[in-house]
N, C-alpha and C positions, 0 to 999 in steps of 0.2 A: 677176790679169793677164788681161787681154782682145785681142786682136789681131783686127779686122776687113777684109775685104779684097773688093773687087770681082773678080771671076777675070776677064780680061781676053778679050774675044771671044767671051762664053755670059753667059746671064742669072742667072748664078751667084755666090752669096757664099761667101767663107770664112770664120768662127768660129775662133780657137785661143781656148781660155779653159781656166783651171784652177778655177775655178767648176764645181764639179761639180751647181750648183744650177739654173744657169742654163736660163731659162725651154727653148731651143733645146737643150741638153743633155736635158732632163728629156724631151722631145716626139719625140727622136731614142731614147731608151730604149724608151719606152712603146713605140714602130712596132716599134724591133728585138723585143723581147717578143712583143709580140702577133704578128711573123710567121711566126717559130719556123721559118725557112727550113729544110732540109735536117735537121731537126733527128730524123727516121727512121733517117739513117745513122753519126749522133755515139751513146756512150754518155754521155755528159755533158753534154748539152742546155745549151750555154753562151747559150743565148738564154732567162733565166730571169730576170723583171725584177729579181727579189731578186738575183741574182748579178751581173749587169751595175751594179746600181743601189751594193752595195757594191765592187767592185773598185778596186782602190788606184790610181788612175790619176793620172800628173801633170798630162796637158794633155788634152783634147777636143779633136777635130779634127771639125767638123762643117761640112760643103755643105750648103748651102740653098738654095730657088729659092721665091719670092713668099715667105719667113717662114717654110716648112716643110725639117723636116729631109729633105734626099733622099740624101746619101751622108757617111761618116763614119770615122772612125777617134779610137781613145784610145793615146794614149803612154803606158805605163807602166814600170817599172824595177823591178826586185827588190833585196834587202837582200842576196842570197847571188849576185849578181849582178858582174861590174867596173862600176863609176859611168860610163863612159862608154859602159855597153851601152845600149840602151832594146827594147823589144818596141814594133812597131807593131800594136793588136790592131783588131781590123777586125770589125763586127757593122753588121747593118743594111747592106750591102754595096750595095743602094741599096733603099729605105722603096720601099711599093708603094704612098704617096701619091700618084706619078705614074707612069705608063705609058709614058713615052718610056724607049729604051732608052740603055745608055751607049756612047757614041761614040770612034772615034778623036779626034776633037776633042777631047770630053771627059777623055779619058786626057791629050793633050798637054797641055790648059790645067790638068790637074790636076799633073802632073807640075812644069809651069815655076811655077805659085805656091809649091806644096811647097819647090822649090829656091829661089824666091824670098823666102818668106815664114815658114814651119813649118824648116829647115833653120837658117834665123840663130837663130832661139830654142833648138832645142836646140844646136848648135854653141857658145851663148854660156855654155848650161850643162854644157859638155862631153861633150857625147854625140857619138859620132862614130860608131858603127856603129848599124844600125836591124835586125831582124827581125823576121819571123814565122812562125806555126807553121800545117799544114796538118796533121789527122788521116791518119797514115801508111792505119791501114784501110779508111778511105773513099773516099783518089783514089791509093791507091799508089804508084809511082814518077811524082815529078809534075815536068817539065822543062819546062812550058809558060809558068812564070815566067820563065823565061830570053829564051826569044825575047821578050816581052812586053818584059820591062824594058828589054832592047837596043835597043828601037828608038825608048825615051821616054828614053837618056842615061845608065843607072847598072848599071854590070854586076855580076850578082847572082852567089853561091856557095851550095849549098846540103851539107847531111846530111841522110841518110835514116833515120829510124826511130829519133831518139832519145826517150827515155821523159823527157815532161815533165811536169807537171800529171798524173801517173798514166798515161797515154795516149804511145804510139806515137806519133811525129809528124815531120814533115818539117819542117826550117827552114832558112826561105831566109833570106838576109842581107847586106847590102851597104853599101859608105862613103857617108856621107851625102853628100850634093851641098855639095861646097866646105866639106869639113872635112880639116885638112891631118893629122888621124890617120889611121895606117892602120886596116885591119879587126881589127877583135879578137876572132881567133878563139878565145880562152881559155874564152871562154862556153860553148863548144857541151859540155865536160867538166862546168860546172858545173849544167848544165839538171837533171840530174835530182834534184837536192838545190834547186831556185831554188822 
């Protein structure tokens, strides 16, 4: 499955593809890898091309600008999981390929393709809640996704401090854009076995 997309108003494309082979997948890895963001304050250095490179992911979510990866995200779903959860997991938060910074613009036209275009795909596969996780001892109590998300459309919920992937973690979580399920919050029990 491949989905291509002009983002409307920025010189920007969107990729969903489940090719995890795919030439823009594999060149959006490599930059996450080699930038190893933040990666002094994680004990699990999830920026490890080996660990990105197998992660079980359903769909890639990759922005591009001239051909190169510049910001991104992987869908993936767990087995010990409800079928209509997914994790939105978020690396390479934008590739240092280019030096422009990211915008309210930015945010808005990422946000209206998302609901436009990443949203019908998984909606068609029954997904209707989306999160993610933020390392509890890195940013603490972290309430700055709130304001954020409010002001691009989708109000977010979070819990603090549950023990996921071994680690501490914050996860935020919210109904996907035009999905008539409610939020399923049954997941947030099952995280620490996911």
């Amino acid at each position: 499955m491949r989905v291509e997309s002009n983002i409307p108003n920025t010189n920007f494309r969107l990729l969903i593809t489940d090719n995890n082979n795919h030439p823009l997948v594999k060149s959006w890895i490599n930059c996450a890898s080699a930038e190893n963001s933040n990666t002094d304050k994680l004990n699990d250095n999830p920026y490890q091309h080996k660990l990105l490179t197998n992660l079980n992911r359903i769909y890639n979510v990759i922005i591009s600008k001239d051909g190169l990866p510049y910001y991104g995200h992987y869908i993936m779903q767990y087995p010990k999981l409800p079928n209509d959860v997914a994790r939105i997991f978020a690396r390479a938060y934008k590739t240092k390929v280019f030096n422009d910074k990211l915008t309210k613009t930015f945010w808005k036209a990422e946000r209206n393709v998302y609901k436009e275009v990443l949203a019908p795909i998984l909606i068609k596969r029954g997904i209707g809640t989306l999160f993610w996780s933020r390392h509890f001892d890195s940013v603490g109590k972290d309430l700055k996704w709130s304001r954020f998300t409010s002001k691009f459309g989708y109000p977010l919920e979070h819990k603090e401090k549950i023990m996921f992937k071994n680690n501490l973690q914050n996860i935020h979580y919210f109904s996907l854009w035009g999905s008539d399920l409610p939020i399923n919050r049954s997941f947030l029990n099952l995280l620490p076995d996911a």
